[in-house]
DOVOBA-150873 format. One record per atom (N, C-alpha, C): residue in one letter; chain; atom name; residue number from 1; x, y, z. Coordinates in Angstrom, 2 decimals, decimal comma. Example, Ala and Ser with C-alpha at 12.3 -4.5 7.8 and 13.67 -1.06 7.14 Angstrom:
REM residues 2
   res   chain   atom     n      east     north        up
     A       A      N     1     13,19     -5,69      7,80
     A       A     CA     1     12,30     -4,50      7,80
     A       A      C     1     13,20     -3,30      7,80
     S       A      N     2     12,85     -2,25      7,08
     S       A     CA     2     13,67     -1,06      7,14
     S       A      C     2     12,90      0,03      7,87
This chain:
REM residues 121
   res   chain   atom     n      east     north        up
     X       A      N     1    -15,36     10,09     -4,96
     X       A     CA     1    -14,74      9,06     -4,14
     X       A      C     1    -14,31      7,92     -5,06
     X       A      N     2    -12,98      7,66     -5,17
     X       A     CA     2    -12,54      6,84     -5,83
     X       A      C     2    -12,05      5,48     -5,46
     X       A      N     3    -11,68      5,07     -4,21
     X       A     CA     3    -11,64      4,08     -3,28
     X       A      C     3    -13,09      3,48     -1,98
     X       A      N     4    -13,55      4,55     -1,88
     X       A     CA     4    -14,94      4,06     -1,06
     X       A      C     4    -15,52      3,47     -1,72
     X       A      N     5    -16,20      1,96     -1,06
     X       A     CA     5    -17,09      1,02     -1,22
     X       A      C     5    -16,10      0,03     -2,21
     X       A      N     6    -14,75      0,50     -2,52
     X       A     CA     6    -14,49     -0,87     -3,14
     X       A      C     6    -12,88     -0,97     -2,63
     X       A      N     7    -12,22      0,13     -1,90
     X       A     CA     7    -11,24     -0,45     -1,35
     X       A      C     7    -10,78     -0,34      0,14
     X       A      N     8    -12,20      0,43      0,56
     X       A     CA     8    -12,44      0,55      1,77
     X       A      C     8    -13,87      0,52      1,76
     X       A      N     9    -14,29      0,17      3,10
     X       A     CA     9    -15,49      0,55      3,63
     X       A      C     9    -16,02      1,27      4,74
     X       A      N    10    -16,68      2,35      4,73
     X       A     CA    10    -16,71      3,24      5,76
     X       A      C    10    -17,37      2,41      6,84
     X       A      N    11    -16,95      1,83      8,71
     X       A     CA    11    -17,54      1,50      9,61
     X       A      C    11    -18,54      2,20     10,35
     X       A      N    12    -17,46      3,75     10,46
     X       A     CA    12    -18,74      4,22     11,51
     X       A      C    12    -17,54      5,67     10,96
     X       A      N    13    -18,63      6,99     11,33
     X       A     CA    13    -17,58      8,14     11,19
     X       A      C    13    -18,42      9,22     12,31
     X       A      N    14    -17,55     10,16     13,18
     X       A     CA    14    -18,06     10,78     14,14
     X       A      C    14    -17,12     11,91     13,97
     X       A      N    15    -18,43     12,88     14,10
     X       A     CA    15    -17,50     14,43     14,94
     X       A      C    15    -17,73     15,05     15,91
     X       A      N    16    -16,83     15,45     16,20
     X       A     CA    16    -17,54     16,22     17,95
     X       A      C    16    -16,24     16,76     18,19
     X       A      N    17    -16,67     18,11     18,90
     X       A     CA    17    -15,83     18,99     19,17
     X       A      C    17    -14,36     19,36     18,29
     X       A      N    18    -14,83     19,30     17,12
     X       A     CA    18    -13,59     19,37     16,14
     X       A      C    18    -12,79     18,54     15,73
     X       A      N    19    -13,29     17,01     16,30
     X       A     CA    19    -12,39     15,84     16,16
     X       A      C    19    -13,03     14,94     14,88
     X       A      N    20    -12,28     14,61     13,94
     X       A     CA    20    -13,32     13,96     13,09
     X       A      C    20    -12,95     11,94     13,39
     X       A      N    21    -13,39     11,28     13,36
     X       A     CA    21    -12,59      9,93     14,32
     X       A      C    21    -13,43      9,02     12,98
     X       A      N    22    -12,96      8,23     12,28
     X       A     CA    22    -13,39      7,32     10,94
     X       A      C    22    -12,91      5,84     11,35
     X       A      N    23    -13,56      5,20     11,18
     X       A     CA    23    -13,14      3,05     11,21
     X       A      C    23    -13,13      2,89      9,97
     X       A      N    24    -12,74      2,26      9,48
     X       A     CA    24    -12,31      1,58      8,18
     X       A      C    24    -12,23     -0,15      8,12
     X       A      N    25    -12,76     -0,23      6,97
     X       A     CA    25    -11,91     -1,83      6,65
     X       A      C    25    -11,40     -1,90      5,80
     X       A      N    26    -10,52     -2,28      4,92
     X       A     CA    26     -9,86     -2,29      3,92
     X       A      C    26     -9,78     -3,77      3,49
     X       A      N    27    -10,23     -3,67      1,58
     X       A     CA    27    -10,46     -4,50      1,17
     X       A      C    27     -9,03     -5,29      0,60
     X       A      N    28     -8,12     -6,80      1,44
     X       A     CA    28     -6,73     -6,99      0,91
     X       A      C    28     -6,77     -7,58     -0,76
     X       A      N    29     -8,10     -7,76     -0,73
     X       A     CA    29     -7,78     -8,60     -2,98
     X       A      C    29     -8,29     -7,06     -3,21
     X       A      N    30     -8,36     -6,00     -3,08
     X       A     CA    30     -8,49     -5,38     -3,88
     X       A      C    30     -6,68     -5,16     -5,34
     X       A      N    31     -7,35     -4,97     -6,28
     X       A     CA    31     -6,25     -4,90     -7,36
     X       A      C    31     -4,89     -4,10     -7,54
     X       A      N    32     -5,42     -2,80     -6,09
     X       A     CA    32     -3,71     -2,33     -5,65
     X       A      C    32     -2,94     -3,03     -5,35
     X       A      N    33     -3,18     -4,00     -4,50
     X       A     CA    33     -1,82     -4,76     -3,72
     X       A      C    33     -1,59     -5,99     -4,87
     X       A      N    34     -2,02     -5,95     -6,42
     X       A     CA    34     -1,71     -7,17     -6,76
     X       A      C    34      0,09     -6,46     -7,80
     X       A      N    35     -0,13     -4,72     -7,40
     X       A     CA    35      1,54     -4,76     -7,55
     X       A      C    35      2,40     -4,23     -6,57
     X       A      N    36      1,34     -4,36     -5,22
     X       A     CA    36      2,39     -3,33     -4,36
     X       A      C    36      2,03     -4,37     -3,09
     X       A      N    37      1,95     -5,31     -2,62
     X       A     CA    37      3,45     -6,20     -3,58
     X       A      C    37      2,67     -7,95     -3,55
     X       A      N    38      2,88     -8,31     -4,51
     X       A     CA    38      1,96     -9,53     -4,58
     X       A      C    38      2,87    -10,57     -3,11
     X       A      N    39      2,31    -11,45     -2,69
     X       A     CA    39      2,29    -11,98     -1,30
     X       A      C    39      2,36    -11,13     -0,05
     X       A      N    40      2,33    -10,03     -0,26
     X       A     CA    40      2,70     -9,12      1,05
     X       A      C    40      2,48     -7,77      0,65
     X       A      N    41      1,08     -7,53      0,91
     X       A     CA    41      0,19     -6,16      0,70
     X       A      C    41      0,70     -5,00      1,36
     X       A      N    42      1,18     -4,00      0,94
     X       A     CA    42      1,53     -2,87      1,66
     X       A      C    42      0,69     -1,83      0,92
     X       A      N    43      0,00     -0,88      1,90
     X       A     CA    43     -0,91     -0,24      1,03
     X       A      C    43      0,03      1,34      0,94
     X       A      N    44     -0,18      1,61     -0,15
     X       A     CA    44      1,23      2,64     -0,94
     X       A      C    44      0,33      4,13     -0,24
     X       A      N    45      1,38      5,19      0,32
     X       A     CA    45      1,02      6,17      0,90
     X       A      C    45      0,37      6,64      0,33
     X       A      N    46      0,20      6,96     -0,85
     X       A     CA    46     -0,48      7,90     -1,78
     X       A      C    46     -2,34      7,43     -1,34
     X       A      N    47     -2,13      6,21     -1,43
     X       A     CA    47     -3,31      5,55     -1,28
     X       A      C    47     -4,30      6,54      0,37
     X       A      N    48     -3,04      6,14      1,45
     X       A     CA    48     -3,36      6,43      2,30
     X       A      C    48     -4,06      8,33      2,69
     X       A      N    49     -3,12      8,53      2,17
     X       A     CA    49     -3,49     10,18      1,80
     X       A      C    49     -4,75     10,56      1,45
     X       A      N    50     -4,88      9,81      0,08
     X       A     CA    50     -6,60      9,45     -0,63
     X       A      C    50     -7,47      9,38      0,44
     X       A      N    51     -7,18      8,41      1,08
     X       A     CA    51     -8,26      7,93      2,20
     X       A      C    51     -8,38      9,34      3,22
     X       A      N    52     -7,57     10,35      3,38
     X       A     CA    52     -7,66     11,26      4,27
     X       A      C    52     -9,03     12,12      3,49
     X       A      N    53     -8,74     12,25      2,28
     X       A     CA    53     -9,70     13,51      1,46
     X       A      C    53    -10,46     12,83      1,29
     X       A      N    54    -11,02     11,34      1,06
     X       A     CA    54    -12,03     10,94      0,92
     X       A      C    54    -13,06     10,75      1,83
     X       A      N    55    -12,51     10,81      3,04
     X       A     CA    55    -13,23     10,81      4,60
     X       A      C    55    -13,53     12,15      4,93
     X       A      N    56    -12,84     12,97      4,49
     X       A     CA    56    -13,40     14,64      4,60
     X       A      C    56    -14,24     15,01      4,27
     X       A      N    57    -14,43     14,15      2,71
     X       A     CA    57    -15,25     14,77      1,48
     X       A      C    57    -16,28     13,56      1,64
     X       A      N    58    -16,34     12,44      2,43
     X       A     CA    58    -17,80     12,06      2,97
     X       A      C    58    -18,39     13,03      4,04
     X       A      N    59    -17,62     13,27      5,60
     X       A     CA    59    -18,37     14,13      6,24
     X       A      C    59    -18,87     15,46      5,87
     X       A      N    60    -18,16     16,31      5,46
     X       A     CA    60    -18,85     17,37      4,56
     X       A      C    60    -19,15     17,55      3,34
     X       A      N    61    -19,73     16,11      2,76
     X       A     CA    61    -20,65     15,88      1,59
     X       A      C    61    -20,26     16,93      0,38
     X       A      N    62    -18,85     16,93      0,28
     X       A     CA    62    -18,25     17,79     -0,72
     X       A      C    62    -17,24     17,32     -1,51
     X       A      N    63    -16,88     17,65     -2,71
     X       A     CA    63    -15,65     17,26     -3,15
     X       A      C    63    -14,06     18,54     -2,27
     X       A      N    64    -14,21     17,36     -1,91
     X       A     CA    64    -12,18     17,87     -1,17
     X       A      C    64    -10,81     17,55     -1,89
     X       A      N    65    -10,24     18,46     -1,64
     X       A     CA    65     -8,61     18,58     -2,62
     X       A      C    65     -7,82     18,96     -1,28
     X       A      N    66     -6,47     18,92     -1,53
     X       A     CA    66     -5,06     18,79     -0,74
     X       A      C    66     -4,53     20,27     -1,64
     X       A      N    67     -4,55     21,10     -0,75
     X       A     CA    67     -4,30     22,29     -0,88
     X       A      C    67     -2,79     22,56     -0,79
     X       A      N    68     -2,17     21,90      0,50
     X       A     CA    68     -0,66     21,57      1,07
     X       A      C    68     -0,90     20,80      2,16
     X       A      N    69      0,41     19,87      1,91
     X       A     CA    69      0,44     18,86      2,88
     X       A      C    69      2,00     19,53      3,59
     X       A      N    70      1,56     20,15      4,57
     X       A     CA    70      2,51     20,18      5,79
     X       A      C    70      3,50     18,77      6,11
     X       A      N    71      2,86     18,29      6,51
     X       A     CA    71      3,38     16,81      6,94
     X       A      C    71      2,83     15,30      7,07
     X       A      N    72      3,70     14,46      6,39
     X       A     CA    72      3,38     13,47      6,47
     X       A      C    72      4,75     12,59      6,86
     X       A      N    73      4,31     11,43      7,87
     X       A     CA    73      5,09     10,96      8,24
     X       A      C    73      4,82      9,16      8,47
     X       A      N    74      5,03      8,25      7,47
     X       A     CA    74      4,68      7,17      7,00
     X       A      C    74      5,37      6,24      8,65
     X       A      N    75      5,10      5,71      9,20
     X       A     CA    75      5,56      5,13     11,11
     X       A      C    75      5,35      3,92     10,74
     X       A      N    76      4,82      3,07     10,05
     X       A     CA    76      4,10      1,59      9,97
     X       A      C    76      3,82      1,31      8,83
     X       A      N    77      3,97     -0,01      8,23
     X       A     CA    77      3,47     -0,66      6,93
     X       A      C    77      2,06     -1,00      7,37
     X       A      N    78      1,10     -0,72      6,38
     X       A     CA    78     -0,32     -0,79      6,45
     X       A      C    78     -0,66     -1,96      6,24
     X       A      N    79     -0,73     -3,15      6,66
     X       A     CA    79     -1,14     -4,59      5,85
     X       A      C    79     -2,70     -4,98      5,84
     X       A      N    80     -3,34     -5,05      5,09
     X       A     CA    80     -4,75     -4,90      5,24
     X       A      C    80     -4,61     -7,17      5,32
     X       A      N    81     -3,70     -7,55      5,06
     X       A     CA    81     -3,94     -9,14      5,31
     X       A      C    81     -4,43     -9,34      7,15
     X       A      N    82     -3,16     -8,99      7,34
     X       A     CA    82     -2,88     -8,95      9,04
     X       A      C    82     -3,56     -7,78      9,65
     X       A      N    83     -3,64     -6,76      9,57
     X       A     CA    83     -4,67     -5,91     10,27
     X       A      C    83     -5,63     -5,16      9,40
     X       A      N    84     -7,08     -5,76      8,93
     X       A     CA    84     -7,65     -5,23      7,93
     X       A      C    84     -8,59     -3,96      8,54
     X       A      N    85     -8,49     -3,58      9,88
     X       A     CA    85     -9,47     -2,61     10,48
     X       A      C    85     -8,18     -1,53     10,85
     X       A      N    86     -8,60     -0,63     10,31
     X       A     CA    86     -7,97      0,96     10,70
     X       A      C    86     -8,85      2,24     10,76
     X       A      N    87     -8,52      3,19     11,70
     X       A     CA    87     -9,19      4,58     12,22
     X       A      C    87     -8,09      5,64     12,06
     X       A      N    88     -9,15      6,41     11,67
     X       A     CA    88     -8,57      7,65     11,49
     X       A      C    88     -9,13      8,94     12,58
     X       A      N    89     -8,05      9,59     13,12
     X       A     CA    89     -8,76     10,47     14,65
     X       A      C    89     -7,69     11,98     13,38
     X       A      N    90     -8,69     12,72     13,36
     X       A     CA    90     -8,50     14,24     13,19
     X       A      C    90     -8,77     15,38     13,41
     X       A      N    91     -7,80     16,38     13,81
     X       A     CA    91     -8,67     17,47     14,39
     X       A      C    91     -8,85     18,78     13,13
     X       A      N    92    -10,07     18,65     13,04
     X       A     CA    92    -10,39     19,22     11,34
     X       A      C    92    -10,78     21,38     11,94
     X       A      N    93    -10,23     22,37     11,79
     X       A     CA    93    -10,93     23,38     12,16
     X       A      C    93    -10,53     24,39     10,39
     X       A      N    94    -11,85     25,14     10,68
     X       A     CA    94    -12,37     25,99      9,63
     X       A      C    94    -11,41     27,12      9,41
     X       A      N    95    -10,94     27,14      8,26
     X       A     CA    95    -10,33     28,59      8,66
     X       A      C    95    -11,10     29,86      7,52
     X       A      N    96    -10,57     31,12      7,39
     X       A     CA    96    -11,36     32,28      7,21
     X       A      C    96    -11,52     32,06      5,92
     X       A      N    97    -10,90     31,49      5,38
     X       A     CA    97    -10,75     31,55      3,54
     X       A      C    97    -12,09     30,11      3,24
     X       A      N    98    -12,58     29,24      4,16
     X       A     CA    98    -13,32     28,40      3,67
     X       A      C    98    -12,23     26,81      3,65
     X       A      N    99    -10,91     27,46      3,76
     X       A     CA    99    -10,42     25,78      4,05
     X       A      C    99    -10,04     25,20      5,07
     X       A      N   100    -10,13     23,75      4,97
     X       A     CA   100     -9,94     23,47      6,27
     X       A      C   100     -8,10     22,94      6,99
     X       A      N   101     -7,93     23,05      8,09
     X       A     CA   101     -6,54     23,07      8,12
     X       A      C   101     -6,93     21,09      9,32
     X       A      N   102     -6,15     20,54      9,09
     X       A     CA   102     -6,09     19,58      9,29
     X       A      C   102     -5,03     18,40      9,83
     X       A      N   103     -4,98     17,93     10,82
     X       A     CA   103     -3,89     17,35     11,53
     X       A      C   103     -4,27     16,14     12,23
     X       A      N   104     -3,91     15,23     12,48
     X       A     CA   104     -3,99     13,48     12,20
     X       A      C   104     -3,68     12,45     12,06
     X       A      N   105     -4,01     11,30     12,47
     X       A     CA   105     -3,42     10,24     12,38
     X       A      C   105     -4,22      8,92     11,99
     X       A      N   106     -3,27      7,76     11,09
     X       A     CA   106     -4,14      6,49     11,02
     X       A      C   106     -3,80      5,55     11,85
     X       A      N   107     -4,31      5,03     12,08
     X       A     CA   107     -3,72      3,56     13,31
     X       A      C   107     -4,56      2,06     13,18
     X       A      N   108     -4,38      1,04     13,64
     X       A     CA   108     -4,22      0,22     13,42
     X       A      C   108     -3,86     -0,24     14,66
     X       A      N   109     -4,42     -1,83     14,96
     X       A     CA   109     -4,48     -2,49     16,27
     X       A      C   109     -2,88     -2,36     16,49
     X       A      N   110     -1,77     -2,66     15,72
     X       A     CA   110     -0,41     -2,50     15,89
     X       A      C   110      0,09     -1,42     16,33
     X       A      N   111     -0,51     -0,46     15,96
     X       A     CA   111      0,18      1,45     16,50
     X       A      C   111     -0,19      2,34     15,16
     X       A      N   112      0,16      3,15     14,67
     X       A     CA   112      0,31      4,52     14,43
     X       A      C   112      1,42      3,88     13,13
     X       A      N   113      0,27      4,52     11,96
     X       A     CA   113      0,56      3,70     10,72
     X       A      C   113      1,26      5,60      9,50
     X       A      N   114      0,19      6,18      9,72
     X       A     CA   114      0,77      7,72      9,10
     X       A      C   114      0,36      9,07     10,20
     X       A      N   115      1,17      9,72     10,43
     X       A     CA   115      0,88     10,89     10,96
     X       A      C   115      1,11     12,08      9,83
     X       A      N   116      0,18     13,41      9,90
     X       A     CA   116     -0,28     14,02      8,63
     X       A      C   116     -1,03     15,26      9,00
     X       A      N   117     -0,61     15,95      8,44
     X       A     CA   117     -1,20     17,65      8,71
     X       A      C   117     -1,02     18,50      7,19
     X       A      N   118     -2,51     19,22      7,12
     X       A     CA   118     -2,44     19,92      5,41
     X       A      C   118     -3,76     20,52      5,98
     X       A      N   119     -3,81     21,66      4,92
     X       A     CA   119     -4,62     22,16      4,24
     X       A      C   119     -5,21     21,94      3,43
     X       A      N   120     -6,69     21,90      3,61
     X       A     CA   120     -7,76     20,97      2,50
     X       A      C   120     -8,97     22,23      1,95
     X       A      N   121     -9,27     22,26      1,02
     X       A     CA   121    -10,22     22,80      0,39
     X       A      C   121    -11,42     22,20     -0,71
């Protein structure tokens, strides 16, 4: 985990019935946004992505990789100034080979920040 505990912090994380549902806070002085973009923090997709495998690879206490990303679809600028609390709702199921196939979204009191579907192993 390369962003947990210092550019996020995990709130609360739940699964049930195949849904994996994560709170977040996100830290805005952290040292990404001092180039993306200094006065006006936008947190860079790549980042966001991270945060998908890193929330995987807390609930099943494993290291997780991005096998293929089907889709991603960036809907909202992420501003951790103005909305520093975001959740993540996913519906995570097993498939035969051991990976998991995965589909999802982040949001934010404003709406629906990335929508995102891959294969994770």
């Amino acid at each position: 985990m390369i962003l947990k505990d210092t550019f996020y912090k995990l709130n609360s994380l739940k699964f049930e019935d195949n849904v994996l549902e994560a709170a977040i806070s996100i830290d805005a002085k952290h040292p990404i946004y001092e180039g993306h973009f200094p006065g006006n923090p936008v947190t860079p997709g790549v980042v966001q992505l991270e945060l998908v495998k890193e929330i995987l690879g807390t609930h099943f206490n494993k290291t997780i990789q991005l096998k293929t990303l089907a889709t991603s679809k960036f809907l909202a600028v992420l501003n951790p100034v103005t909305t520093p609390e975001a959740t993540f709702k996913m519906t995570v199921a097993e498939q035969e080979d051991q990976s998991l196939k995965v589909a999802g979204q982040l949001s934010n009191s404003e709406g629906i920040c990335l929508k995102f579907s891959g294969i994770y192993e």
